[in-house]
N, C-alpha and C positions, 0 to 999 in steps of 0.2 A: 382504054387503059392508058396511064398514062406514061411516057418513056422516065428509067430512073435507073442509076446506076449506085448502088451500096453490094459491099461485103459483107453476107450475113455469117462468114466463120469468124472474125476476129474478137466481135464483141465474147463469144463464147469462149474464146482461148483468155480471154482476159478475167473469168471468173476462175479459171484455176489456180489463180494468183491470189491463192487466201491472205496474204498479208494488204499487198492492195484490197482487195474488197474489204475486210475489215475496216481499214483506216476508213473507206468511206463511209461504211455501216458508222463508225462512232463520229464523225463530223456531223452526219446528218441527224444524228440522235442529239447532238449538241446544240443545234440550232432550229430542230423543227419543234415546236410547240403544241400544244394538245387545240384541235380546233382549226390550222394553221389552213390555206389553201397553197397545194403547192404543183410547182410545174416542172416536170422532169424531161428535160430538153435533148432529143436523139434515146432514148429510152431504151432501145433495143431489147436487151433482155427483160429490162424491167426489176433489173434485181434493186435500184435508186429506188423506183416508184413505190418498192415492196419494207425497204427501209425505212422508209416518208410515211407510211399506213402504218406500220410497228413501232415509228417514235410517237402516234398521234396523230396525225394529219387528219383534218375531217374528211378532204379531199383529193386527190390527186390525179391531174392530167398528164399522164401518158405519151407524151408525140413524141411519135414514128413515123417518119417520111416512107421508110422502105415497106413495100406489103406484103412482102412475105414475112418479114421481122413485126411487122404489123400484127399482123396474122394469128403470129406463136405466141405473141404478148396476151394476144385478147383470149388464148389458150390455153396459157399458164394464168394468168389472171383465174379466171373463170374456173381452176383447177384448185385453188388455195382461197378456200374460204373465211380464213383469218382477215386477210384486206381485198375481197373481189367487191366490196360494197362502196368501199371508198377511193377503188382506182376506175379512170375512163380511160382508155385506151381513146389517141385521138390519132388516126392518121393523116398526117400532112407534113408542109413545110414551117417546123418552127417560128421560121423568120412572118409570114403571113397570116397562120390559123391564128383562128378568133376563138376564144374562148369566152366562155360561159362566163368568170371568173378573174379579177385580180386577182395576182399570185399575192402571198406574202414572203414562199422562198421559192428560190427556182435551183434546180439540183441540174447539175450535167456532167457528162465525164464523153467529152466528143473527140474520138478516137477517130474519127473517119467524116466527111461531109459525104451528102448525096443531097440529090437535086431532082426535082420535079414540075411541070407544068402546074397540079392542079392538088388541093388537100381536101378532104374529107372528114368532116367532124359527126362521129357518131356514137353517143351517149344517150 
């Protein structure tokens, strides 16, 4: 396993903030297109990735460095079958993991960095 240090309370405290999440809900509805491939960068909850499959997105990539926040995504994903067909949950370091996939938008709201030796792509 790999050594990694993230906070997995904060991203959580941060959807209680219905006006903040909102505004992102309608940004990403403003810019993701039907079809679009898109990559949601530090994902955490996943609530970005879940807005990206509800404006359209044919696709969306998931990365989450942290595996416990990894973990819960591919949890709640898999839990909401409105967008589990169209999100991958990709665990790894943003900056390195390979994707499958040109983006066309890349969605992020990085509230925290974390750091890892090694990522994991598993779709």
């Amino acid at each position: 396993m790999s050594e990694i240090w993230s906070n997995t309370d904060f991203p959580y405290m941060c959807l209680k903030d219905e006006a903040r999440t909102l505004a992102f809900r309608d940004a990403i509805r403003e810019v993701v297109r039907a079809g679009d491939v898109v990559v949601d960068v530090g994902a955490g909850t996943g609530i970005l990735s879940c807005f990206a499959a509800e404006a359209g997105a044919g696709k969306v990539y998931a990365v989450e460095i942290d595996p416990i926040s990894a973990a819960a995504l591919r949890r709640s994903i898999d839990l909401n079958p409105r967008v589990a067909d169209r999100i991958c949950v990709v665990e790894g370091d943003a900056a390195v993991v390979a994707l499958p996939s040109a983006a066309d938008v890349v969605v992020a709201e990085v509230i925290e960095t974390a750091w890892s030796r090694s990522s994991r792509f598993r779709c």
